[in-house]
N, C-alpha and C positions, 0 to 999 in steps of 0.2 A: 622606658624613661623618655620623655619627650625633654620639651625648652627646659623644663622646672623639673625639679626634684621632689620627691614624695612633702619635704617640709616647705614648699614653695617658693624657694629659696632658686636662683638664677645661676643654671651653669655656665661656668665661667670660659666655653669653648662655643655657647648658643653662637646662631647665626647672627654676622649685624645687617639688620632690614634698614634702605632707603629709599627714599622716595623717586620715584620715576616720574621723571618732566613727560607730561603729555597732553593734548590737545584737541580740539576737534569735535565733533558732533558724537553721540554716544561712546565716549571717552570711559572708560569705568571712574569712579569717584575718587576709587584712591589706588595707586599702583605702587607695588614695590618689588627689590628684589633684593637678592640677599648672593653675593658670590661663594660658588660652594666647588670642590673639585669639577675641574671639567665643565665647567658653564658656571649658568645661572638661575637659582631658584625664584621665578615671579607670582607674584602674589594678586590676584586682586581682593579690593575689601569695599564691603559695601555699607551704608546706614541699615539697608535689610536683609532677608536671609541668605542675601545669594551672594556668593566670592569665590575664586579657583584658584587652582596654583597648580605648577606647570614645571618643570624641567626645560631651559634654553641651552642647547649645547653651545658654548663658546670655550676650547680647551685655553685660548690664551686671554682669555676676559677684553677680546678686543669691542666692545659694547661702551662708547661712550657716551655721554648725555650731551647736549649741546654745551652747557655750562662747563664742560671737562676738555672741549674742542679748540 
């Protein structure tokens, strides 16, 4: 069982994804990360086939954006 459930239906403990302020010359297009035990899940998402996603340990989620500073 991934995000969704067999009826498509949104469970109700998924991760919540936000967007990562970011900058610069080959930047990926859309960055996110989602706070999960122990760090943080990042994402990148592209218009084409290519995107990753990564394990960031941070145990006390000290990772702020500028906007949170």
């Amino acid at each position: 069982m991934g995000m969704f459930d067999f009826n498509n239906e949104k469970i109700e403990n998924s991760a919540h994804w936000e967007e990562v302020l970011c900058s610069g010359k080959g930047r990926p297009q859309n960055l996110v990360r989602a706070k999960v035990p122990g760090g943080w899940l990042v994402e990148s998402r592209s218009t084409s086939a290519y995107g990753g996603l990564t394990f960031m340990p941070d145990p006390e989620h000290l990772w702020l954006q500028e906007e949170e500073k």
